[in-house]
Biopython code that builds the backbone (N, CA, C, O; Angstrom):
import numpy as np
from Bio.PDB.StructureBuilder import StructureBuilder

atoms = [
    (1, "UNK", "N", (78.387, 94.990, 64.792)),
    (1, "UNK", "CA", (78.228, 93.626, 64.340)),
    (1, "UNK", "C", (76.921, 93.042, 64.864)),
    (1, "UNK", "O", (76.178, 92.601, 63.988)),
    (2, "UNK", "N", (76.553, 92.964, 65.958)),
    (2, "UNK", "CA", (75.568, 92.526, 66.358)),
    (2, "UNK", "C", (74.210, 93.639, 66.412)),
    (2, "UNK", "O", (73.911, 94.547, 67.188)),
    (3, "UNK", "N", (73.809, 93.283, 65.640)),
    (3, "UNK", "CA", (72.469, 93.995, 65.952)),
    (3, "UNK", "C", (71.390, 93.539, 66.178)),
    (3, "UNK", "O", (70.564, 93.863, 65.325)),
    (4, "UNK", "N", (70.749, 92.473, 67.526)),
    (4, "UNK", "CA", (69.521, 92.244, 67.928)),
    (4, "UNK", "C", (68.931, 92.764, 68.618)),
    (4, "UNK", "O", (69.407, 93.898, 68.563)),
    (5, "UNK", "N", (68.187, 92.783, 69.281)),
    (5, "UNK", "CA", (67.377, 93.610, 70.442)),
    (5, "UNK", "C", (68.826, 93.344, 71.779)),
    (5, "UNK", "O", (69.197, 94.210, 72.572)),
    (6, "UNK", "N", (69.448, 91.779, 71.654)),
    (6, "UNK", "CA", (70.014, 91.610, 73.103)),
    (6, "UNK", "C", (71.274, 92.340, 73.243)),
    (6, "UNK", "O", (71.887, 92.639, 74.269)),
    (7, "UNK", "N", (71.547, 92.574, 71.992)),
    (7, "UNK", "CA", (72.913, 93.242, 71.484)),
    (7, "UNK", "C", (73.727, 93.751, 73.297)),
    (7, "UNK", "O", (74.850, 93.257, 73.401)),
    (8, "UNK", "N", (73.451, 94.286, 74.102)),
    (8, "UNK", "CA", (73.656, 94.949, 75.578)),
    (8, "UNK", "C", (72.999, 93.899, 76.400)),
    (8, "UNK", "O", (72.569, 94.434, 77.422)),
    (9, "UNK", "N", (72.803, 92.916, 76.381)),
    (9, "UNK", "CA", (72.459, 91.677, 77.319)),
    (9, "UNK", "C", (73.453, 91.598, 78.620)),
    (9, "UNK", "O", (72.958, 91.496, 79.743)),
    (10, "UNK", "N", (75.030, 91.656, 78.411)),
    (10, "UNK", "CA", (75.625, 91.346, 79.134)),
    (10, "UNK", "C", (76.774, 92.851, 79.329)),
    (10, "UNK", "O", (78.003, 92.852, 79.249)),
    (11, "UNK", "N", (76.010, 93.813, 79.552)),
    (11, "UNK", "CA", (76.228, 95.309, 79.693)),
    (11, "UNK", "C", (76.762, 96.363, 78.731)),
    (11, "UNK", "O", (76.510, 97.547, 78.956)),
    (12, "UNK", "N", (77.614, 95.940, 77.483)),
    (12, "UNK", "CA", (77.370, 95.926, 76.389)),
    (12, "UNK", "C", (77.564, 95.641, 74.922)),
    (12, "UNK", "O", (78.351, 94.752, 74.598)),
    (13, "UNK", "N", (76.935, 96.297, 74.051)),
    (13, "UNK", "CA", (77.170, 95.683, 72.820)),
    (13, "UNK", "C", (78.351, 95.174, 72.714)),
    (13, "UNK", "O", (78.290, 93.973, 72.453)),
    (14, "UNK", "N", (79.876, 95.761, 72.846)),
    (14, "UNK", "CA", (81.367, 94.701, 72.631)),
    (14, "UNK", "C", (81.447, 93.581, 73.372)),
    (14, "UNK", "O", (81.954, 92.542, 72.948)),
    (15, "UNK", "N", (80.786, 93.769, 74.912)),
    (15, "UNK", "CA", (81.254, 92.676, 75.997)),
    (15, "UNK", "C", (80.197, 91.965, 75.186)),
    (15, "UNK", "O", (80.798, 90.897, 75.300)),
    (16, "UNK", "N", (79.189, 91.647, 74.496)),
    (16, "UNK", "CA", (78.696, 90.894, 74.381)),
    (16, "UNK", "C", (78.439, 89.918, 73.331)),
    (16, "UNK", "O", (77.750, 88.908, 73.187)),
    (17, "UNK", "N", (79.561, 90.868, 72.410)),
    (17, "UNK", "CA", (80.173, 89.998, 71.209)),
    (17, "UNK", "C", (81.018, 89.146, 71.460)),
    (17, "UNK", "O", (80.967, 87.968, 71.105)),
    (18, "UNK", "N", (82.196, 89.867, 72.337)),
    (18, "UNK", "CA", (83.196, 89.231, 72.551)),
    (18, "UNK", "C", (82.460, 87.999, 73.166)),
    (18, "UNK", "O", (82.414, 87.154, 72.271)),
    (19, "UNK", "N", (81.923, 87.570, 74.185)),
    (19, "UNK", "CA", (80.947, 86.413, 75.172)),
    (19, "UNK", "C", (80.559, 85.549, 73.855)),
    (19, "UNK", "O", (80.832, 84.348, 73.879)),
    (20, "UNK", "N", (79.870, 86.158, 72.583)),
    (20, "UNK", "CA", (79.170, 85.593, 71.945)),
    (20, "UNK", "C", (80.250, 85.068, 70.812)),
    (20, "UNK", "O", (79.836, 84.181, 70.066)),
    (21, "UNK", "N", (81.372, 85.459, 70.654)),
    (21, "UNK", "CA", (82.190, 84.821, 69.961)),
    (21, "UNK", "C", (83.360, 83.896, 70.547)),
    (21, "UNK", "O", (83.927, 83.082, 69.818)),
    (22, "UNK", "N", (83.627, 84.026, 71.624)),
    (22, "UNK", "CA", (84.513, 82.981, 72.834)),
    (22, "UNK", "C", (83.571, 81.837, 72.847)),
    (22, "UNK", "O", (84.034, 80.715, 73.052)),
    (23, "UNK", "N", (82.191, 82.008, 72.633)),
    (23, "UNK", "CA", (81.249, 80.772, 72.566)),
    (23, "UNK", "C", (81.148, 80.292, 71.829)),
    (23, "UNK", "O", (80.731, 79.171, 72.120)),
    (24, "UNK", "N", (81.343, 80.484, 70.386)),
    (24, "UNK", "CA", (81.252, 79.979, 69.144)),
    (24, "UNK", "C", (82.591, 79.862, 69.011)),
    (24, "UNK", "O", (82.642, 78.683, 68.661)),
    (25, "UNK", "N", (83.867, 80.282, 69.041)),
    (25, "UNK", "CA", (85.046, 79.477, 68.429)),
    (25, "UNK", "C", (85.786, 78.681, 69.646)),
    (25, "UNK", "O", (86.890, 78.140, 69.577)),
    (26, "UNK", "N", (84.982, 78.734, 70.692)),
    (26, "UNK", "CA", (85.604, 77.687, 72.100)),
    (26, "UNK", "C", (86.848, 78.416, 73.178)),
    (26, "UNK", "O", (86.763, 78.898, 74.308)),
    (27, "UNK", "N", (87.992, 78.231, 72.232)),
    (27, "UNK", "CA", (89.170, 78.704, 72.679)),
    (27, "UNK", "C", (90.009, 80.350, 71.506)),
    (27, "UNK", "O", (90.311, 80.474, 70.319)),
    (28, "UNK", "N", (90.039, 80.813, 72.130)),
    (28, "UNK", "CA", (90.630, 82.200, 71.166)),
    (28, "UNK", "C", (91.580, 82.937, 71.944)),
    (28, "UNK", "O", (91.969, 82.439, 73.001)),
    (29, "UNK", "N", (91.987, 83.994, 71.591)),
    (29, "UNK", "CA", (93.103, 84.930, 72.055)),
    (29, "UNK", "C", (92.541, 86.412, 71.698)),
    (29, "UNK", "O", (91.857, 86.467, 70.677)),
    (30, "UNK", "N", (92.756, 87.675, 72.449)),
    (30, "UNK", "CA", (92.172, 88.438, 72.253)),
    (30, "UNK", "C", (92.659, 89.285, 70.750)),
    (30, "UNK", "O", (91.857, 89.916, 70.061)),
    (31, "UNK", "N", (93.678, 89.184, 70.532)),
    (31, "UNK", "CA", (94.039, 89.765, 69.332)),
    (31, "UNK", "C", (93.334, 89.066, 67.912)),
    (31, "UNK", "O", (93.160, 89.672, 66.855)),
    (32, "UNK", "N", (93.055, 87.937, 68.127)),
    (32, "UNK", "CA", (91.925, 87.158, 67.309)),
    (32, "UNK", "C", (90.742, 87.597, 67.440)),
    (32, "UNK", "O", (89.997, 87.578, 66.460)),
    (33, "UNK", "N", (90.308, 88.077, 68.641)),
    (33, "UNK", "CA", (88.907, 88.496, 68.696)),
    (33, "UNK", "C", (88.846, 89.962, 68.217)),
    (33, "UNK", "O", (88.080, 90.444, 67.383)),
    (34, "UNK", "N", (89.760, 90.526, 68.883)),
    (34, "UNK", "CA", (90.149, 92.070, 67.670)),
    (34, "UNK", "C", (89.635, 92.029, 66.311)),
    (34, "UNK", "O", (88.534, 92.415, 65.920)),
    (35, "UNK", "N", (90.521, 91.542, 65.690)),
    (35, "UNK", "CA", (90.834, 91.051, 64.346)),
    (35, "UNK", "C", (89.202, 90.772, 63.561)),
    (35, "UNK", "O", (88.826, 91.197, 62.469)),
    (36, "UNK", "N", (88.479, 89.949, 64.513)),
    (36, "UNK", "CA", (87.211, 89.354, 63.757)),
    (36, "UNK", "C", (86.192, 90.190, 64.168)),
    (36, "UNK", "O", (85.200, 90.158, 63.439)),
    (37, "UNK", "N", (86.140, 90.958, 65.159)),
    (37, "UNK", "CA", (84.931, 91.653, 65.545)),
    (37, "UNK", "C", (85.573, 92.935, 64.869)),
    (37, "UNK", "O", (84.821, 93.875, 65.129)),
    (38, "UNK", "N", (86.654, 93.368, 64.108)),
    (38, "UNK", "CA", (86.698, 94.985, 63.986)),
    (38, "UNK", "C", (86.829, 95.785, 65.239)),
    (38, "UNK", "O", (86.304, 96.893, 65.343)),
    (39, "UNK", "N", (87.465, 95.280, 66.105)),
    (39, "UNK", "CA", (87.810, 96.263, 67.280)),
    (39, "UNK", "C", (88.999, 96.647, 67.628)),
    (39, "UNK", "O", (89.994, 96.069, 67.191)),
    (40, "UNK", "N", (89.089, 97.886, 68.634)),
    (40, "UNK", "CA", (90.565, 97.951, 68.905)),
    (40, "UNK", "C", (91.090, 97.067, 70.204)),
    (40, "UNK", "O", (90.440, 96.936, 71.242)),
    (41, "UNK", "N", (91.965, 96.676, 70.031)),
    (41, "UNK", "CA", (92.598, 95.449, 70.556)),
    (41, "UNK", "C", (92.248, 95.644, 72.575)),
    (41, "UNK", "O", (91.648, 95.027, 73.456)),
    (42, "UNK", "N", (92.958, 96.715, 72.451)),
    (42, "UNK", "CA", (92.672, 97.607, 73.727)),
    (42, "UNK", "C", (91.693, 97.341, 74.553)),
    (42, "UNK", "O", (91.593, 96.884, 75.692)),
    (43, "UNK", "N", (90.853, 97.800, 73.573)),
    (43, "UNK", "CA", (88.835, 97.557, 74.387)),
    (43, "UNK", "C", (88.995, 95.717, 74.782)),
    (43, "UNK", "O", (88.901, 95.265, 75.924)),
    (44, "UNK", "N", (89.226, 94.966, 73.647)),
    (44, "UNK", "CA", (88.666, 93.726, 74.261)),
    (44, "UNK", "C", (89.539, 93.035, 74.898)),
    (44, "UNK", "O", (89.174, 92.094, 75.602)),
    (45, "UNK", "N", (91.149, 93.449, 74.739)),
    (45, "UNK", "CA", (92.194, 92.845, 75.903)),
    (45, "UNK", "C", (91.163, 93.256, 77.518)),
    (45, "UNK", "O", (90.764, 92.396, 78.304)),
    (46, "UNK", "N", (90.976, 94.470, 77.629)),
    (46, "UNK", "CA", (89.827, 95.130, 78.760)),
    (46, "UNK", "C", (88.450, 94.493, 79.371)),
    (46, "UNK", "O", (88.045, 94.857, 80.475)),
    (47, "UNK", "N", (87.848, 93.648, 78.693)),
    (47, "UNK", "CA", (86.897, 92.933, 78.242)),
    (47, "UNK", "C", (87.490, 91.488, 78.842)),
    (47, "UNK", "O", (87.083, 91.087, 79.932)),
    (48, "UNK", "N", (88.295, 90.864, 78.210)),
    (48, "UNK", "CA", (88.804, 89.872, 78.602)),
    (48, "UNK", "C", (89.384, 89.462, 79.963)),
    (48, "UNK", "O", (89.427, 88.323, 80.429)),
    (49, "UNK", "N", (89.789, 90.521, 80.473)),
    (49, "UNK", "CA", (90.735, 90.709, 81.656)),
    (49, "UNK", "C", (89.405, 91.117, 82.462)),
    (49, "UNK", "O", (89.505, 90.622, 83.584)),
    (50, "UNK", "N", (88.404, 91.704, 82.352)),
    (50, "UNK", "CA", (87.149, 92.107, 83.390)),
    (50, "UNK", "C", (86.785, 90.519, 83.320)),
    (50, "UNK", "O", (87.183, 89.810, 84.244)),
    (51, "UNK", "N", (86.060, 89.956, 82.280)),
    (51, "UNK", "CA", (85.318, 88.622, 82.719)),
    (51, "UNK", "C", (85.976, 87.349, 82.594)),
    (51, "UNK", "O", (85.467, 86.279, 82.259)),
    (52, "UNK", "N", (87.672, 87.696, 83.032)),
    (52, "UNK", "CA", (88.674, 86.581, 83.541)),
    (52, "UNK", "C", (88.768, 87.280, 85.024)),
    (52, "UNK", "O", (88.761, 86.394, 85.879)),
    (53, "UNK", "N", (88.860, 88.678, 85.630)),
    (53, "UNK", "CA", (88.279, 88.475, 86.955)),
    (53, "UNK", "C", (87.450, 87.860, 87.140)),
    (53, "UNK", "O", (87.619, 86.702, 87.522)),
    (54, "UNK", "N", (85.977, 88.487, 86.905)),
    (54, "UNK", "CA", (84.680, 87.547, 86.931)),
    (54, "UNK", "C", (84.595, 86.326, 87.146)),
    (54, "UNK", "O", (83.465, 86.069, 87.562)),
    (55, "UNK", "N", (85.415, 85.185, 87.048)),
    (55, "UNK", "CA", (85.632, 84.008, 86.813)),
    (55, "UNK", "C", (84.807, 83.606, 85.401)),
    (55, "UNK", "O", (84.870, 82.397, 85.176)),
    (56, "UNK", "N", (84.164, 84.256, 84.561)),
    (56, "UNK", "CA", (82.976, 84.116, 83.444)),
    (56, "UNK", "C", (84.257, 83.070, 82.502)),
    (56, "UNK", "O", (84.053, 81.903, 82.169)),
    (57, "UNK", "N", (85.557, 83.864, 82.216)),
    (57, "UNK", "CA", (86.426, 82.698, 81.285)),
    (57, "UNK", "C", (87.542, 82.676, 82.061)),
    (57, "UNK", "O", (87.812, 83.314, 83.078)),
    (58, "UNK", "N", (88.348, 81.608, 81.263)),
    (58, "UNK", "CA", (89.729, 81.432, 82.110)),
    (58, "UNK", "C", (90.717, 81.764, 80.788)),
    (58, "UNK", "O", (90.360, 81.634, 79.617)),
    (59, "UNK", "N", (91.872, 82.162, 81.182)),
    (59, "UNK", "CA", (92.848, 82.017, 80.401)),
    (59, "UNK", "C", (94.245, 81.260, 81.015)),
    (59, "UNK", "O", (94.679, 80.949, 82.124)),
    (60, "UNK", "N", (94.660, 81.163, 79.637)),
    (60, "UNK", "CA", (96.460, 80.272, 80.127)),
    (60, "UNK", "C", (97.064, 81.579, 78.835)),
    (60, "UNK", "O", (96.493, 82.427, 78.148)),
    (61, "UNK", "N", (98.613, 81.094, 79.035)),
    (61, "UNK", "CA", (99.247, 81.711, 78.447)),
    (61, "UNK", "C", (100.097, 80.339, 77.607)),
    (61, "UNK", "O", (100.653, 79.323, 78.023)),
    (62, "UNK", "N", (99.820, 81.011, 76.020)),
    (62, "UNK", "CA", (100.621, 79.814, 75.670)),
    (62, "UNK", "C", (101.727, 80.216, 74.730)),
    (62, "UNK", "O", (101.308, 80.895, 73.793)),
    (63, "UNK", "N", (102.686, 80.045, 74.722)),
    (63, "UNK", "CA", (104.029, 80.704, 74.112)),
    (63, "UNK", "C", (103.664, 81.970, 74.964)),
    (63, "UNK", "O", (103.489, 82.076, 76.178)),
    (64, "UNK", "N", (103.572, 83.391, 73.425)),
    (64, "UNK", "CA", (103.208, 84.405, 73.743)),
    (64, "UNK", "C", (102.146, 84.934, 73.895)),
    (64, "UNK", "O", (102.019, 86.111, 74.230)),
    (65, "UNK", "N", (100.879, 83.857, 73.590)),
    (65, "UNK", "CA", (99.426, 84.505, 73.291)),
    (65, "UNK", "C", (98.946, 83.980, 74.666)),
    (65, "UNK", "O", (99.678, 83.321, 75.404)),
    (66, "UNK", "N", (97.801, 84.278, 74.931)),
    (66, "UNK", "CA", (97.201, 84.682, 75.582)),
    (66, "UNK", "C", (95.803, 83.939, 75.361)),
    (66, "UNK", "O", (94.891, 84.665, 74.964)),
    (67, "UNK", "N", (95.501, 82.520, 75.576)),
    (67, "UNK", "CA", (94.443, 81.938, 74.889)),
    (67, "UNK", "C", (93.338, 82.099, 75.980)),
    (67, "UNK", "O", (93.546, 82.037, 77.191)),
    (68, "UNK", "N", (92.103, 82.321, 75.362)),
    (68, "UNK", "CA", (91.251, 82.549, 76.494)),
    (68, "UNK", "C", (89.779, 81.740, 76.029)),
    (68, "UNK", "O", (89.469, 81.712, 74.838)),
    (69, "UNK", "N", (89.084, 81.219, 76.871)),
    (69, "UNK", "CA", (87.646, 79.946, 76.742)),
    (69, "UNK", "C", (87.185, 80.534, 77.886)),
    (69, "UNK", "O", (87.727, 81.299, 78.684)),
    (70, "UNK", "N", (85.615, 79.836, 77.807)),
    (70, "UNK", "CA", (84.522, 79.923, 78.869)),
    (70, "UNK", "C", (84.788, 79.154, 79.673)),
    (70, "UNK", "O", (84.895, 77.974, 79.337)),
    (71, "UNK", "N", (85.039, 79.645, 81.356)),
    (71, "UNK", "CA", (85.433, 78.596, 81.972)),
    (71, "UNK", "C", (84.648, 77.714, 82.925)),
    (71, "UNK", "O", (83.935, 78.044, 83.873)),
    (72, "UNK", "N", (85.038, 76.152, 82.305)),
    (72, "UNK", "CA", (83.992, 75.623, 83.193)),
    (72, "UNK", "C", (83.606, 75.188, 84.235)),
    (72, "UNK", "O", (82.582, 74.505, 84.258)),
    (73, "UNK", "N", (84.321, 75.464, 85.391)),
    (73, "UNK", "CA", (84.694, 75.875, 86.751)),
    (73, "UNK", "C", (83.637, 76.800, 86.872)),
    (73, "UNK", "O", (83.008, 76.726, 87.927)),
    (74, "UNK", "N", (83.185, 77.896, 85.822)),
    (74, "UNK", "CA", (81.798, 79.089, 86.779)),
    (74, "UNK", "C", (80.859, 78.665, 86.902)),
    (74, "UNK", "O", (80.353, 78.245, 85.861)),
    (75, "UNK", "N", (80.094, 78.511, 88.117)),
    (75, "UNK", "CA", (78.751, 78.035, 88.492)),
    (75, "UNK", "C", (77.831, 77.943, 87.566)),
    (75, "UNK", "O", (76.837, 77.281, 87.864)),
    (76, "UNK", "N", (77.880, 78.435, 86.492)),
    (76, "UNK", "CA", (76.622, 78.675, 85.936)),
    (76, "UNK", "C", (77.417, 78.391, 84.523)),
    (76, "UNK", "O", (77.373, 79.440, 83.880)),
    (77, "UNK", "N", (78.127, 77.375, 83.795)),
    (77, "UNK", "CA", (78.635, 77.515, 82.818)),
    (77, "UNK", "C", (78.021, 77.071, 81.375)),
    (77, "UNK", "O", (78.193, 77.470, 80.223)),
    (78, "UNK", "N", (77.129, 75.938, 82.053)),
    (78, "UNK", "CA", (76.428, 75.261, 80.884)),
    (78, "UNK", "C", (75.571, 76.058, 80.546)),
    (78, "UNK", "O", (75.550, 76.392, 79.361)),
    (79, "UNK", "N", (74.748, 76.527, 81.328)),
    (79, "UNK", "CA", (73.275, 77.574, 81.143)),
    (79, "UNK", "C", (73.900, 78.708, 80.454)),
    (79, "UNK", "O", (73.211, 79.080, 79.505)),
    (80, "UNK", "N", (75.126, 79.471, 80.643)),
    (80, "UNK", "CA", (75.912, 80.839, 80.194)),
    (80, "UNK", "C", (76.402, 80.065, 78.322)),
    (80, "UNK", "O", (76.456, 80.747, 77.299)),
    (81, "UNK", "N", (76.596, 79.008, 78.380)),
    (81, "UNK", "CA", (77.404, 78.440, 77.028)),
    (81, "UNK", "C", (76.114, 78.231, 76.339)),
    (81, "UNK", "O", (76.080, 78.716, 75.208)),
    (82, "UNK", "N", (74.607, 77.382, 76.904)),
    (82, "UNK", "CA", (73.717, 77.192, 76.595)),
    (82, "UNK", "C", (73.043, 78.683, 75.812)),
    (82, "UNK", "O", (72.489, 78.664, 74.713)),
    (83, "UNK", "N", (73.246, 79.939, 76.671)),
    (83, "UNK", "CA", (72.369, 81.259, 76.175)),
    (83, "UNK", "C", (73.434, 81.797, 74.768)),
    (83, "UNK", "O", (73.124, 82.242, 73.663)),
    (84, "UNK", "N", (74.275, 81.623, 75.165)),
    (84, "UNK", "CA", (75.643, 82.238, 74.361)),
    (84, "UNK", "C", (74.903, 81.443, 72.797)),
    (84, "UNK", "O", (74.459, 81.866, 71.730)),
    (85, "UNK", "N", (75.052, 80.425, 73.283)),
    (85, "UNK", "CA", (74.957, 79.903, 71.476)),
    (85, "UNK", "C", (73.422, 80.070, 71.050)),
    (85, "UNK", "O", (73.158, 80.111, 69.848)),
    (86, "UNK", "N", (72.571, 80.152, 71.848)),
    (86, "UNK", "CA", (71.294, 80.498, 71.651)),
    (86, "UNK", "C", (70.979, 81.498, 71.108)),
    (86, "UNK", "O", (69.984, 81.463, 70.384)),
    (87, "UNK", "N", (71.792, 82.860, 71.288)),
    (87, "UNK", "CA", (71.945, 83.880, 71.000)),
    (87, "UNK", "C", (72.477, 84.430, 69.904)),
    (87, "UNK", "O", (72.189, 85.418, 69.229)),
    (88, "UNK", "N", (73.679, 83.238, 69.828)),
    (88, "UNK", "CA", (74.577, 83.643, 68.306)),
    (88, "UNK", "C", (73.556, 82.780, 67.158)),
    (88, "UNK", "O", (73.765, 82.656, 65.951)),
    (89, "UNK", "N", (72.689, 82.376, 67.760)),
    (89, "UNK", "CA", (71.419, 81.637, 66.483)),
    (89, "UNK", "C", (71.191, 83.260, 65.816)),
    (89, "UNK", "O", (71.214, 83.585, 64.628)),
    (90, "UNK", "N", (71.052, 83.794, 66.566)),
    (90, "UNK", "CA", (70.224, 85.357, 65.790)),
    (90, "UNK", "C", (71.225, 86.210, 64.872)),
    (90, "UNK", "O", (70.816, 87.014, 64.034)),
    (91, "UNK", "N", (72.881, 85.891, 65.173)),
    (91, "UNK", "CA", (73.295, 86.925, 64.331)),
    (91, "UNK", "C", (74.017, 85.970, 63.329)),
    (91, "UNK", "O", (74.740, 85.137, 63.876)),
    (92, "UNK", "N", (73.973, 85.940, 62.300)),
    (92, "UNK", "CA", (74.430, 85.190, 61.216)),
    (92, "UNK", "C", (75.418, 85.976, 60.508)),
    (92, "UNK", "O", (75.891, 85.468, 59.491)),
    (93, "UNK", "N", (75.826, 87.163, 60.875)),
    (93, "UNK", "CA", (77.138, 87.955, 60.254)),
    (93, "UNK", "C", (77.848, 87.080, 61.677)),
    (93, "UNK", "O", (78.105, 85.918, 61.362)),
    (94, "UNK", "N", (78.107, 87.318, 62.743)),
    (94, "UNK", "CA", (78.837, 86.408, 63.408)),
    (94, "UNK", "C", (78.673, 85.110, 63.812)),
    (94, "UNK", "O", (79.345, 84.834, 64.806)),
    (95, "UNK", "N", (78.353, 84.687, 63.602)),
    (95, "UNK", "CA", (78.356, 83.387, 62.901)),
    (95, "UNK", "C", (79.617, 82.825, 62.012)),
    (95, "UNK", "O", (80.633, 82.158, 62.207)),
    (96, "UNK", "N", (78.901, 83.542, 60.827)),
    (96, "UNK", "CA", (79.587, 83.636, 59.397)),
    (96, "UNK", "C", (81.012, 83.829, 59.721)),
    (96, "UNK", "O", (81.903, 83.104, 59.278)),
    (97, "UNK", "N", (81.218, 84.946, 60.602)),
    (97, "UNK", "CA", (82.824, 84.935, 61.049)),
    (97, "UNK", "C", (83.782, 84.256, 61.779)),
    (97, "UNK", "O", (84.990, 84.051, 61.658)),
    (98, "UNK", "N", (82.993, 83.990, 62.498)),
    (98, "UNK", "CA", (83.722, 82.754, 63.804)),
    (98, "UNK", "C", (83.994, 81.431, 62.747)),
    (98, "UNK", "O", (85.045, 80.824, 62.952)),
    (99, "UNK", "N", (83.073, 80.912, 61.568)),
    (99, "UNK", "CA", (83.026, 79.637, 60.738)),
    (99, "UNK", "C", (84.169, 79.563, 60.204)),
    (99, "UNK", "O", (84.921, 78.589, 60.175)),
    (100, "UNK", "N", (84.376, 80.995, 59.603)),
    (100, "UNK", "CA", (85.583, 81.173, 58.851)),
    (100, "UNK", "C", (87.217, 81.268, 59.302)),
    (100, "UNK", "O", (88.330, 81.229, 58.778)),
    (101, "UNK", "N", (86.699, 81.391, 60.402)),
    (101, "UNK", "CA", (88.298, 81.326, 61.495)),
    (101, "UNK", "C", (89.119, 79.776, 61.044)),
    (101, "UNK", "O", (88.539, 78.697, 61.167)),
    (102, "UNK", "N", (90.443, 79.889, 60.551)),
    (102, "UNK", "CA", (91.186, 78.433, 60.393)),
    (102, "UNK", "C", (91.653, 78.691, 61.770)),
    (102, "UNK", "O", (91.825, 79.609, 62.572)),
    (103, "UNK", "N", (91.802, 77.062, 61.596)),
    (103, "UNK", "CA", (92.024, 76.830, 63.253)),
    (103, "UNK", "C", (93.307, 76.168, 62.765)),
    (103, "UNK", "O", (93.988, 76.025, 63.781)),
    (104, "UNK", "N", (93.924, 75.729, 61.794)),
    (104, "UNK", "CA", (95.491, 75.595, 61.554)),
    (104, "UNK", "C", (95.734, 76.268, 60.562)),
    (104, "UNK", "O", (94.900, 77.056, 60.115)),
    (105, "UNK", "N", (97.230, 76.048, 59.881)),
    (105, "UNK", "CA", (97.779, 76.554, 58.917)),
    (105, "UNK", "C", (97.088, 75.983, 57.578)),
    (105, "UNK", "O", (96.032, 75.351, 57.617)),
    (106, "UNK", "N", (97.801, 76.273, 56.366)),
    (106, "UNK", "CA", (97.397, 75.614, 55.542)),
    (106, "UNK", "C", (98.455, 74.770, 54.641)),
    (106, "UNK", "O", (99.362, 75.405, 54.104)),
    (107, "UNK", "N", (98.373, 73.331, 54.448)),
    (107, "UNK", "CA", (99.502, 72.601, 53.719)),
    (107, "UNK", "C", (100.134, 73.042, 53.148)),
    (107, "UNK", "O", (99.539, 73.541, 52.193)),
    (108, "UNK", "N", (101.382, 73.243, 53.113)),
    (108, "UNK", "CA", (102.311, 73.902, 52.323)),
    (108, "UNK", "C", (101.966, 72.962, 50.780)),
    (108, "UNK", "O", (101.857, 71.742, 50.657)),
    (109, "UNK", "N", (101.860, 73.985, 49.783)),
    (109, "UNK", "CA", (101.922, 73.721, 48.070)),
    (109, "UNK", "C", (100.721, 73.110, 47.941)),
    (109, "UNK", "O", (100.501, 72.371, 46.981)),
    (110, "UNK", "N", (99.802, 73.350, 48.902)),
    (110, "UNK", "CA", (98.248, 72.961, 48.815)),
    (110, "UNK", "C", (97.488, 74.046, 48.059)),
    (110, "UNK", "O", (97.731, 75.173, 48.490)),
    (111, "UNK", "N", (96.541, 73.988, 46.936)),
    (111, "UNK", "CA", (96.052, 74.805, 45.854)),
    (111, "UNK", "C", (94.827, 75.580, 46.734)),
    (111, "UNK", "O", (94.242, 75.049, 47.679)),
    (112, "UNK", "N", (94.650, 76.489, 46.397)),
    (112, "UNK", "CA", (93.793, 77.600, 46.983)),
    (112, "UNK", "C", (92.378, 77.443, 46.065)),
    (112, "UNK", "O", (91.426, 78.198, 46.263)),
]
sb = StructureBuilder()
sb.init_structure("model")
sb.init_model(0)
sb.init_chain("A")
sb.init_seg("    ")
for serial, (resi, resn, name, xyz) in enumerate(atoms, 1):
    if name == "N":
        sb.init_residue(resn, " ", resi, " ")
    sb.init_atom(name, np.array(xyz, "f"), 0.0, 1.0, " ", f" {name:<3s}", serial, name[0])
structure = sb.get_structure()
């Protein structure tokens, strides 16, 4: 998905989608980030759980999911949210995907 020069900025190409798409849709769950990056769930549950040690995001648990954001408690959060979206300026396939994410349902007997 990402193909810029920074693509491995933050060690690599997946960790740095995943970073670059937790920045663009705010709050997500990893099976959402699966889902939109084309990955196996596995890798970025792995991903998620490394830079929720890190302190880089935080998660809660809500029902059964697993919602996870940039957290802004890490020293460095504005400057990290600041590069993140700076970065997703360059890839416009993700972009394009994160835009398209509904963030609710859709009205029941509402026309398509």
């Amino acid at each position: 998905m990402v193909t810029s020069t920074q693509s491995r900025l933050f060690g690599s190409r997946r960790r740095t989608e995943v970073l670059l798409t937790i920045a663009l849709l705010g709050e997500t769950y990893p099976a959402e980030l699966a889902r939109l990056l084309g990955a196996p769930l596995y890798s970025v549950q792995n991903i998620v759980s490394a830079l929720d040690r890190e302190g880089v995001v935080a998660s809660r648990i809500s029902g059964r999911a697993r919602v996870v954001s940039l957290d802004p408690r890490y020293f460095a959060y504005r400057e990290l949210k600041a590069v993140l979206l700076r970065l997703a300026e360059a890839e416009p396939d993700l972009r394009a995907i994160a835009s398209s994410r509904r963030s609710r349902p859709r009205r029941a007997g509402k026309p398509l």
